[in-house]
C-alpha positions in Angstrom: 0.0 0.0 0.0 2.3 2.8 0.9 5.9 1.9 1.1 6.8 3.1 4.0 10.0 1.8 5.9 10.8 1.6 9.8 13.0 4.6 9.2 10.7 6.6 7.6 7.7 5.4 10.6 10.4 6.0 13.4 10.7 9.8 12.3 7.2 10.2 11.7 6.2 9.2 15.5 8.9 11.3 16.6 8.3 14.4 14.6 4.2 13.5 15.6 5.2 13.4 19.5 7.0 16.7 19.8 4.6 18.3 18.0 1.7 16.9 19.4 2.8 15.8 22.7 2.5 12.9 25.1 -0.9 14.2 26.8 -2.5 14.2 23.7 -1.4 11.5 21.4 -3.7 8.9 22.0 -6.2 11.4 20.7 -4.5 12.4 17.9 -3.8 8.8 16.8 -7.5 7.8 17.5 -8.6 10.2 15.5 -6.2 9.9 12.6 -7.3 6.4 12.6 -11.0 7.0 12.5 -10.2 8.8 8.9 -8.2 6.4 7.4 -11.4 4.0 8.7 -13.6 6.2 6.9 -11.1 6.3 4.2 -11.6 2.4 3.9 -14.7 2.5 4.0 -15.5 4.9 1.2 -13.1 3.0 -1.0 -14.9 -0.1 -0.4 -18.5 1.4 -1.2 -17.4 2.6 -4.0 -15.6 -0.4 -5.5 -19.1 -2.3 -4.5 -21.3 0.7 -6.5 -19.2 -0.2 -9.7 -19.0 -3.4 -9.9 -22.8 -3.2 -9.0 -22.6 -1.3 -12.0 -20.8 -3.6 -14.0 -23.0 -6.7 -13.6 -25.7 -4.3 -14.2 -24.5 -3.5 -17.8 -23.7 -7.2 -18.4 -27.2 -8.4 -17.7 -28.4 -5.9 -20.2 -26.1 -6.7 -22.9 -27.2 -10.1 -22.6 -30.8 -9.3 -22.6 -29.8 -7.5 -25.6 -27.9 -10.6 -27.2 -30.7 -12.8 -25.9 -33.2 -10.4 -27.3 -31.4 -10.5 -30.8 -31.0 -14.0 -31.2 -34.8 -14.4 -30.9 -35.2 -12.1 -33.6 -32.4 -13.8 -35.7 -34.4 -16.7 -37.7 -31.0 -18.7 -38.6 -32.1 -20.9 -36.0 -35.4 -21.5 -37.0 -34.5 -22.4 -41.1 -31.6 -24.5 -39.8 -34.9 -26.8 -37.8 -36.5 -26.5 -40.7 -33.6 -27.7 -42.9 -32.9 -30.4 -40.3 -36.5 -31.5 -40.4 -36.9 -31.5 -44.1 -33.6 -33.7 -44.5 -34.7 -36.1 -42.5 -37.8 -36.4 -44.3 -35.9 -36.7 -47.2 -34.3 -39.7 -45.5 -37.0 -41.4 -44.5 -39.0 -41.2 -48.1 -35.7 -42.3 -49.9 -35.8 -45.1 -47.2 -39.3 -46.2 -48.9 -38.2 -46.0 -51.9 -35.5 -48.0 -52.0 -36.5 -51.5 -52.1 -34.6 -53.8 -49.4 -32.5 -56.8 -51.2 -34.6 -60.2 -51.0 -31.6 -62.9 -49.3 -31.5 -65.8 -51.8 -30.0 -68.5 -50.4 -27.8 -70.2 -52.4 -26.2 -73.2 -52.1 -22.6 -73.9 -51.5 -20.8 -77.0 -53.1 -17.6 -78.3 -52.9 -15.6 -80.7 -54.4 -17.0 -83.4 -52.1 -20.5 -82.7 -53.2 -19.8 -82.8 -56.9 -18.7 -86.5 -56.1 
């Protein structure tokens, strides 16, 4: 978050305690805490509000999608063209006349004797 070493912290709380003094530190440091509290917690409401926001806008771009894909007849004619081939099938199934098995009859050399 901030980079902030010990050396840098160390002369911070010094240069806070001598202007601030002893007595009322504890105040000071309450209270600076408070704000960055406050700080926090305005940060996090507004992350929250936009990504609120953000599933917001996906929903309606896939009503939109949603809505244009029921307008989009592709998928109806490809049924159609799905149901009329396999119509297709079947009648060229009637048509074609299955093979009558004959049965014919195997001889050898032993028969022929």
């Amino acid at each position: 978050m901030l980079d902030i070493g010990w050396q840098e912290f160390t002369l911070v709380a010094f240069i806070l305690l001598i202007i601030v003094g002893p007595k009322d530190l504890p105040k000071v440091l309450k209270s600076i805490f408070r704000f960055i509290d406050k700080i926090k917690n305005y940060a996090y409401d507004f992350k929250s509000s936009i990504s609120e926001m953000n599933d917001e806008l996906e929903l309606s771009e896939l009503r939109k999608d949603v809505l244009e894909v029921k307008k989009d007849n592709t998928i109806l004619e490809a049924k159609k063209t799905v149901i009329e081939a396999e119509n297709e099938f079947k009648n060229l199934k009637k048509t074609i006349k299955p093979r009558k098995k004959t049965k014919k009859k195997i001889t050898t050399s032993y028969d022929k004797r």
